[in-house]
Structure formats: structure tokens, C-alpha cells
C-alpha positions as CSV (number, residue, x, y, z in Angstrom):
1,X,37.5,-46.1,-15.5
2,X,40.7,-44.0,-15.1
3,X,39.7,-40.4,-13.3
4,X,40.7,-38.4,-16.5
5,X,38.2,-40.2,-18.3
6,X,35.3,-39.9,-15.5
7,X,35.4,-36.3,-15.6
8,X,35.6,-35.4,-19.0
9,X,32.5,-37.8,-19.7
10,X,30.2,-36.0,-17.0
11,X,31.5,-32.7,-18.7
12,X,30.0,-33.9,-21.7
13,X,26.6,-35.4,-20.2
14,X,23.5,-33.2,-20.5
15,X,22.6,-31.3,-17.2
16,X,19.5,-33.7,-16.6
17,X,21.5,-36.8,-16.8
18,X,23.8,-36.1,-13.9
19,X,23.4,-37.1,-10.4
20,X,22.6,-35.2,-7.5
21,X,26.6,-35.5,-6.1
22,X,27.7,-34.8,-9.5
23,X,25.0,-31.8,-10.2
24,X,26.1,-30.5,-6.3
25,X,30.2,-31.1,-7.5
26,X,28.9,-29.0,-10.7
27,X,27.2,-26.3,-8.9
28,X,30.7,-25.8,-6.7
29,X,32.9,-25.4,-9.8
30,X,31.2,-23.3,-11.4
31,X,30.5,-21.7,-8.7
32,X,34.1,-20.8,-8.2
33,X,34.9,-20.2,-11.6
34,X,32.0,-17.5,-11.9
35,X,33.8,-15.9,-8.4
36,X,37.2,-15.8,-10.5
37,X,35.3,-14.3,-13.3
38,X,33.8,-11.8,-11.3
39,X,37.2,-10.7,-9.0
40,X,38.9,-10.2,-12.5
41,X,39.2,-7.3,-14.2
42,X,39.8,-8.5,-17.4
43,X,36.8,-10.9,-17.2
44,X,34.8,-11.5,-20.1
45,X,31.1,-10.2,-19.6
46,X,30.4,-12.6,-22.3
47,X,31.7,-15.4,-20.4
48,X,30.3,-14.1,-17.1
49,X,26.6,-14.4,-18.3
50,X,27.4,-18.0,-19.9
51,X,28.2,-18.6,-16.2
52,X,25.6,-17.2,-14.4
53,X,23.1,-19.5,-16.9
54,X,24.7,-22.6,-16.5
55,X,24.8,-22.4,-12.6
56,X,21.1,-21.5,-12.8
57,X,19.8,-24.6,-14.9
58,X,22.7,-26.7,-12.7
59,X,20.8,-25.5,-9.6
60,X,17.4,-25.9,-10.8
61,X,18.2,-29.6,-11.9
62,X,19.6,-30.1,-8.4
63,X,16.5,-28.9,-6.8
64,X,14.5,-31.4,-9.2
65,X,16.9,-33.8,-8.8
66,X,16.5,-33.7,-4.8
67,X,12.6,-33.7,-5.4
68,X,12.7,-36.6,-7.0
69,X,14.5,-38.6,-4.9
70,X,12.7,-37.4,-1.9
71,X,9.4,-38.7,-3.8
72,X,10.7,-41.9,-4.6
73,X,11.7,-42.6,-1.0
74,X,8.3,-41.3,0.6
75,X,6.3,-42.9,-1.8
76,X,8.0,-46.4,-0.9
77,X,8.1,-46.2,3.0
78,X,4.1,-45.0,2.5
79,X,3.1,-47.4,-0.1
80,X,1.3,-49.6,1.8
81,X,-0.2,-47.2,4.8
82,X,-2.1,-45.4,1.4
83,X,-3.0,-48.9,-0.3
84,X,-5.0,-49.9,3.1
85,X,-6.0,-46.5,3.7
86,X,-7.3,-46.2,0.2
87,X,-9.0,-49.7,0.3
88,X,-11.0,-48.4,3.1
89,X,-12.2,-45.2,1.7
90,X,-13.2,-46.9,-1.6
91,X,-14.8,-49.9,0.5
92,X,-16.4,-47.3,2.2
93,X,-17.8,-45.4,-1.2
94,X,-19.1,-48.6,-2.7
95,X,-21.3,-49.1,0.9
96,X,-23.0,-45.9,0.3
97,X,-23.3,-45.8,-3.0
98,X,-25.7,-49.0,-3.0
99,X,-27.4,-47.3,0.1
100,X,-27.8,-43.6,-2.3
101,X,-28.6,-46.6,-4.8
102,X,-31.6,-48.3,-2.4
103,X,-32.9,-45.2,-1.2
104,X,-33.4,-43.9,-4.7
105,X,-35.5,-47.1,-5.9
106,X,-37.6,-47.2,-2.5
107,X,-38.4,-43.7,-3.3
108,X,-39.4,-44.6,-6.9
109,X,-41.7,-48.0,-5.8
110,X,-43.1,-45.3,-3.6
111,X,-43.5,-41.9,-5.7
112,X,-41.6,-40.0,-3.3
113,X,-39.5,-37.3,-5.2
114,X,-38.3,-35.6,-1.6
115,X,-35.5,-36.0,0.4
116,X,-35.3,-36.6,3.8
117,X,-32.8,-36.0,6.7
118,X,-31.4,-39.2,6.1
119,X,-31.1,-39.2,2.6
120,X,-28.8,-36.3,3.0
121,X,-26.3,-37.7,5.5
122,X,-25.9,-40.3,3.2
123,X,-25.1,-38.3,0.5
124,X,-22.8,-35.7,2.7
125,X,-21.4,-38.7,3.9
126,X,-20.4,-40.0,0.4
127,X,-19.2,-36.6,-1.0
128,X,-16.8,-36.9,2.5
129,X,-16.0,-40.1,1.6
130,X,-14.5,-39.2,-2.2
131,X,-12.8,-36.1,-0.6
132,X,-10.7,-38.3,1.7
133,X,-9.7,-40.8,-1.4
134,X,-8.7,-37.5,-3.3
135,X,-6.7,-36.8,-0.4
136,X,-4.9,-40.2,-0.7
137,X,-4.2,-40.3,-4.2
138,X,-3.1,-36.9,-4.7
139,X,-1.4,-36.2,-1.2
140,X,2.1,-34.5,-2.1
141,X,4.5,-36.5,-2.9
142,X,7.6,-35.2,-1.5
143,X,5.7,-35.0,2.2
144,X,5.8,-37.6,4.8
145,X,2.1,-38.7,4.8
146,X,-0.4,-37.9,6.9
147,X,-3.0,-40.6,8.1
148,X,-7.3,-39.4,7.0
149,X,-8.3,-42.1,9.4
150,X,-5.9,-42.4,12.3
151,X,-6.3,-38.5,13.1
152,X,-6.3,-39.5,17.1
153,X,-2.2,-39.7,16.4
154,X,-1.3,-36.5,14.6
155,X,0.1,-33.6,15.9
156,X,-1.3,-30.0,15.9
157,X,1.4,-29.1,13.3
158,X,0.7,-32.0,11.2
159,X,-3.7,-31.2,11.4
160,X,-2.9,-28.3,10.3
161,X,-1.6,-29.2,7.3
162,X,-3.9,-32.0,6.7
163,X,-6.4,-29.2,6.9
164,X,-4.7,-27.3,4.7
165,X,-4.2,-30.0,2.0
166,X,-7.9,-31.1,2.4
167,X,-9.0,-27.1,1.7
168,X,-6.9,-27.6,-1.4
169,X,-8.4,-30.7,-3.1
170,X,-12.2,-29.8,-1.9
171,X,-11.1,-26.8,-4.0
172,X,-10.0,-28.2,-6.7
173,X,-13.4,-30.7,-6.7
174,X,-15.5,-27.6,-6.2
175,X,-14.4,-26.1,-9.3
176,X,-14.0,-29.3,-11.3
177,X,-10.4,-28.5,-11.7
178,X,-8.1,-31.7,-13.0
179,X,-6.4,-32.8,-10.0
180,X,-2.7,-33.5,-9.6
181,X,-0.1,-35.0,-7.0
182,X,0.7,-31.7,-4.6
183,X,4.1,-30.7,-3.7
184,X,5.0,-29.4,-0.5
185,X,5.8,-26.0,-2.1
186,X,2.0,-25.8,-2.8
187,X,1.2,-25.3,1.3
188,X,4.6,-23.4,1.8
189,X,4.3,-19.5,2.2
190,X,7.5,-17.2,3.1
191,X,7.7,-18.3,7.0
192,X,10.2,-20.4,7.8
193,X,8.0,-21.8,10.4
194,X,5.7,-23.0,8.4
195,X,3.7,-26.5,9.0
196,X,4.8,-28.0,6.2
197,X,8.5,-27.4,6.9
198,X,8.4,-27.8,10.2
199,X,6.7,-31.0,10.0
200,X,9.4,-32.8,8.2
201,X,11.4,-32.8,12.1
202,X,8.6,-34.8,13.4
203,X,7.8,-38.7,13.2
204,X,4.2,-39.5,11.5
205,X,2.2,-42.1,12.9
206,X,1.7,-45.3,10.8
207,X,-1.4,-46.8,9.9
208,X,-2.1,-49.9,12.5
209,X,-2.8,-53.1,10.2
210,X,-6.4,-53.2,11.2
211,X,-7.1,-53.8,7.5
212,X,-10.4,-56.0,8.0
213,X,-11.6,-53.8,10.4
């Protein structure tokens, strides 16, 4: 496709349907003319504020655009580290749920309506249990992920978060609020420092493929 023609076609695609290097070579012309607008005095305000709109929804499509990507690229390399991580958890739910199960009919062959010490490990055990598969399936996606069961390799930094992210979906449980994939800008505050940000310079340990184990 001759250049002319290139250009003039991603003039005339909507802002959504452009790629991140063409939202980014989008963002840089209008950038520039907004600046000529701006240095003239014979600038049309008119103009100006048509501008100043169309760089904002061009750099809020880039940002999304960016987010997106980033999410389909973590969620690949991660994939199967949450599948065997997940398997495990719910594995692990199914075990106590026939023990909660079995303790519940003993009590009733029995006539025993109390609980005992036992009964409610099991039970803190189990409500531990559908915290960490929460923490799984709703981990955020644009984050490198953090292991629930291998927490003998993470880093100060990335515990933190972890605890962070945990706080946020036993929340969410608490309250019976819907839950929903995080994003990272959901454990970012103002400081550039941050664990969250500071954690995307630092390698995650993987999962080892003990998956029978």
C-alpha cells in the first residue's frame, strides 16, 4: 500500500482501532500541532480545545492500549504456573470439604450439635483455602504473578504486595462484593517507590512442576 494511502486510512480509523505505534505516532502530531496552535497568535481557541480533546482520548487509548497488551503477555507466560497452582487449591477445597462433610454426619449419628477445636481448623482451613483460589483467579492482570504456594522464593517487595492483594480480595469476600481481575493501579498510591512498581524490575519465581505432589 503506497504511503499516501496508509496515512490517510489511519486518519480516518476510529481512535480505538489504532495500534499502540500508530496511537504513540498520533499522540506526537498532535502534539506538535497543539504547540503551533498554542505559540500563534492568531490561533483559533476553537481549534485549540478540539486539540486538547483529541490528544486526551489519543492518550487515554494509548494507556489502554499498553494495558492490554501487557495483560495478554503476562497472562500467557503465567498460564500454566496459575492452572497448576489453581488445581491445587481447588484439589485442596474438595479434601476439606468431604472432611467439613464427615464431621458434620458423625456429629448427627451422634447428636452432637457443638463444635470442637478440630472442627474449626477445618473450617479456617477451608475459608484459607477459597481465599488463595480467589487470589488466583482474580490476581491483576497486568502484574507479573506472584506464587500463593511457593512463598519460600519471593522477595520482601514482592510479600508485600501479595499481602496487599490478599487484604484486597478477603475484603471483597467479607463484604460479598462481586469480585473482578485487579489491576496494578488498584495497589499503586502516589510513591514512586511503591511495591507494585518497583516490583516489575525484579524476576518472579516460577512454580516448580511438582504437580502430583
Amino acid at each position: 500500500m503506497p504511503k499516501s494511502s496508509k496515512v490517510r486510512r489511519e486518519k480516518q480509523l476510529p481512535v480505538h482501532e489504532l495500534t499502540a505505534s500508530q496511537l504513540k505516532k498520533k499522540e506526537r502530531d498532535t502534539r506538535r500541532i497543539l504547540a503551533k496552535q498554542q505559540k500563534s497568535e492568531r490561533g483559533n481557541a476553537a481549534k485549540k480545545v478540539e486539540l486538547e480533546r483529541r490528544l486526551e482520548a489519543i492518550t487515554v487509548q494509548k494507556e489502554t492500549k499498553k494495558l492490554q497488551n501487557t495483560s495478554k503477555k503476562l497472562s500467557e507466560k503465567y498460564k500454566y504456573v496459575k492452572f497448576v497452582e489453581q488445581t491445587k487449591v481447588e484439589r485442596k477445597i474438595k479434601q476439606l470439604e468431604k472432611k467439613i462433610k464427615n464431621k458434620a454426619e458423625d456429629n448427627l449419628q451422634k447428636n452432637n450439635n457443638s463444635s470442637n477445636e478440630k472442627e474449626y481448623e477445618i473450617l479456617k482451613e477451608y475459608q484459607k483455602a477459597i481465599l488463595h483460589l480467589n487470589y488466583i483467579k482474580f490476581f491483576p492482570s497486568d502484574l507479573k504473578y506472584i506464587s500463593i504456594l511457593k512463598l519460600d522464593n519471593l522477595t520482601a517487595k514482592a510479600k508485600l504486595l501479595q499481602d496487599k492483594i490478599i487484604e484486597k480480595v478477603s475484603f471483597f469476600m467479607e463484604n460479598k462484593k462481586t469480585l473482578h481481575v485487579f489491576k496494578k493501579s488498584d495497589f499503586i498510591g502516589v510513591n514512586k517507590n511503591d511495591a507494585a512498581t518497583e516490583l516489575e524490575q525484579e524476576p518472579v519465581e516460577a512454580v516448580e512442576d511438582d504437580f502430583f505432589a
